[in-house]
N, C-alpha and C positions, 0 to 999 in steps of 0.2 A: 656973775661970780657967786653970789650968794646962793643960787641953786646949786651951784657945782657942791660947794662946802655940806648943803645942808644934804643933799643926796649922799654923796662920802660919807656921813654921821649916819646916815640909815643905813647905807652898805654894811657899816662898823659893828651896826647894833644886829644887824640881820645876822651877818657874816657870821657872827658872833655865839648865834642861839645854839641852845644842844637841840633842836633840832632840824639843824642844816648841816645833817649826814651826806656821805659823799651820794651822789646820782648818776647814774650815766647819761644824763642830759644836761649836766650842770657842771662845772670848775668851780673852784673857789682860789682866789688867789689871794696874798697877803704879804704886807711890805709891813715894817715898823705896826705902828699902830694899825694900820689897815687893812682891814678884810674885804674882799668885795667877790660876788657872787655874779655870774654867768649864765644864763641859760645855752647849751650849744647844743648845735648837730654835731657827732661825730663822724668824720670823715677817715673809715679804717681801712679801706680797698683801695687799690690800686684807680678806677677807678672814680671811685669816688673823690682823692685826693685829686686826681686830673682835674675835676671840673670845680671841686672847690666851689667859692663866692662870685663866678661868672654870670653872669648876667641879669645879679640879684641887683634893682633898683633903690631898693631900702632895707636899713636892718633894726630891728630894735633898737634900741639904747644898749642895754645890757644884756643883748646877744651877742654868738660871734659862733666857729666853726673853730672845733679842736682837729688836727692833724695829728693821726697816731701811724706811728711808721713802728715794723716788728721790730728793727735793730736800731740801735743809734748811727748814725749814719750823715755823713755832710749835706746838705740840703739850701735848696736856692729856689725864689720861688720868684714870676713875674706877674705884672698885672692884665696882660690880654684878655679881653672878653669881662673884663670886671671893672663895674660901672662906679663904684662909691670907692672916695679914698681910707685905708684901711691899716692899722697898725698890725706886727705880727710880732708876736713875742715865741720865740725859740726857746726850748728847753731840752735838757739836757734827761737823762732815764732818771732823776732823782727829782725833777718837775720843776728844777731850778733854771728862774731863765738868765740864758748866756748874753742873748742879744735883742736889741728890738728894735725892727722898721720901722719908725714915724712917720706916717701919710703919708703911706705907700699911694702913687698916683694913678689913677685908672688909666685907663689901656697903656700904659708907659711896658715896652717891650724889655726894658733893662734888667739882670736878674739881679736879684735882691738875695746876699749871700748871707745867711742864716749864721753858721756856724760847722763845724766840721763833727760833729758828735751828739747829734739833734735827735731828739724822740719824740720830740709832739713840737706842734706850732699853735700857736692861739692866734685868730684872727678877730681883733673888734674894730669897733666904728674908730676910722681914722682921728688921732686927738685926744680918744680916749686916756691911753693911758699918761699921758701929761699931766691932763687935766683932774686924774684920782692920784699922781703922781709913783706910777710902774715904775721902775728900773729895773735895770737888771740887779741880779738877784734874787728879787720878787721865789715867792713860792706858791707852786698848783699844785694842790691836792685836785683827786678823781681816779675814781675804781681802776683805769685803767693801764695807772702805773704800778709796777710791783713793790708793792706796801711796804715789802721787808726794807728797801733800798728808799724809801721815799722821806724826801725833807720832810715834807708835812702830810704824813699818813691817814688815809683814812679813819675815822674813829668808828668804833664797832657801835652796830645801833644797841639800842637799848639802854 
């Protein structure tokens, strides 16, 4: 537990920097006090979304695979072909999440129904966000939601 706490406090202080500009390989998400950073693959093709986290054996810690869909749209995902259990956090076009999977079960065929108004999906290590303590709510900033409309917009570098 005390790694949990003291990793969270680095998220906080990292999350935090002015220089942790948005990336297109990176999310940054934020609840209350909490900032915490991502490294992801984007998954923006049709696709690409098909195969998603399938038959990846292990993932970082603070990796995961963002799901960007062009329209918001209802959205249901299962776990076939994918080996490690995985939380998904659903958002809405403003990068607000609506809903989220908690360990989600590998090859479990059941679908897993997001939300009816979804633009990106975040997928991390099953657990995960419990244990940084995600709800919904939570806010994603990343370049490739549109800024104007975004909870937490990107900041301009410099």
């Amino acid at each position: 537990m005390k790694s949990i706490i003291s990793m969270a406090w680095a998220m906080i202080f990292f999350g935090s920097s002015p220089f942790a500009a948005c990336a297109p390989d990176a999310v940054e998400l934020r609840q209350g006090d909490l900032s915490v950073r991502f490294t992801v693959e984007v998954a923006d093709t049709h696709d690409e979304r098909a195969r998603g986290l399938m038959f990846r054996e292990t993932m970082p810690r603070f990796s995961g695979m963002l799901f960007v869909y062009e329209d918001a749209q209802p959205v249901s995902f299962w776990m076939k072909n994918t080996l490690i259990p995985l939380d998904m956090l659903f958002l809405d076009d403003r990068g607000v999440v609506q809903s989220i999977a908690r360990e989600a079960v590998p090859h479990d065929l059941t679908p897993i129904f997001g939300g009816q108004e979804i633009l990106q999906v975040l997928e991390i290590n099953g657990g995960l966000a419990d244990q940084l303590g995600l709800d919904v709510g939570a806010e994603l900033r990343h370049p490739s939601l549109d800024q104007s409309r975004a909870a937490w917009p990107c900041e301009a570098p410099g």
